[in-house]
N, C-alpha and C positions, 0 to 999 in steps of 0.2 A: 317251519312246520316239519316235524318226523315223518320220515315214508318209511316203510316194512317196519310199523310196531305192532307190539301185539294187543288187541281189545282188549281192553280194563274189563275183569269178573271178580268173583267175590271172593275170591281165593287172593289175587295181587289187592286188590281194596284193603283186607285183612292185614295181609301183611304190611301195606304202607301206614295203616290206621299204627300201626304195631312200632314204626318206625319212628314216625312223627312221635308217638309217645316218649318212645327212648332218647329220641331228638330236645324234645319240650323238658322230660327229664335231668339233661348232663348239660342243658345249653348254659344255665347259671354258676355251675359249677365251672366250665369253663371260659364262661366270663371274669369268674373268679381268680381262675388260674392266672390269666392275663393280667386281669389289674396288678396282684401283687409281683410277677413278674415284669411289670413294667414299674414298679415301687422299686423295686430292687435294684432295678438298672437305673435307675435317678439314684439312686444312693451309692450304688457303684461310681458313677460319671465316666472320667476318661480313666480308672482306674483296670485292673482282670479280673477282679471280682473279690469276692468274701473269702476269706478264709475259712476253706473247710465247710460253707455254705455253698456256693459259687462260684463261678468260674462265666465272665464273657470275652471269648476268643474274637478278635476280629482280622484283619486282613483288607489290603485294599488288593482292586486287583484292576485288569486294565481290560477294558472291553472297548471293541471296534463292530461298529453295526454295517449291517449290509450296506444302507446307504453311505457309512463313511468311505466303507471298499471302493464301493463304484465311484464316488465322487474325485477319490484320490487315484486310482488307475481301473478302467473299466473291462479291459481286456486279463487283469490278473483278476477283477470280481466274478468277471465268466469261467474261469479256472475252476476256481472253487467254490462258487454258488451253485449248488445244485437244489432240485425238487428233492424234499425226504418223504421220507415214507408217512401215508396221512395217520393223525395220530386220534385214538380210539379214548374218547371221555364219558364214564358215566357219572352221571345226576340224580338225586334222587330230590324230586320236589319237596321242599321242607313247609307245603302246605298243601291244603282240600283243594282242588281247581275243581273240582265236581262236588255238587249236592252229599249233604250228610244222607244215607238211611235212616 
């Protein structure tokens, strides 16, 4: 549940009717986008891409997760595990949860 939000009026209603539109809008188009970029990268395979079409860069890289830390030495995971600063997301509902007018 959200604490300190603001009552839904007809003014934010408006505007999310407004949103969802734009949403409902460009959602096929960037469906679109995706399928034929994922065409393209099946036809690229393990290649870098198209010439003068494309280009897919990749890179591996090596990640170690908290719990690897701690499991391998727990005194150097307290070192450098710390609390970050809490991180701020917004959403916007991509549907009606309240009655149409």
């Amino acid at each position: 549940m959200i604490h300190n939000s603001l009552e839904r009026d007809n003014v934010s209603i408006a505007l999310h009717k407004e949103w969802i539109d734009a949403h409902v809008e460009i959602q096929p188009y960037e469906f679109k986008k995706k399928f034929y970029e994922n065409k393209l990268k099946l036809i690229i395979g393990e290649k870098l891409g198209i010439k003068n079409i494309c280009s897919w860069k990749r890179k591996l890289s090596k990640k170690i997760s908290k719990t690897d830390l701690k499991n391998y030495d727990q005194k150097l995971a307290s070192k450098y595990i710390k609390l970050g600063e809490p991180i701020v997301r917004f959403k916007i509902n991509d549907f009606r949860p309240y009655p149409f007018s």
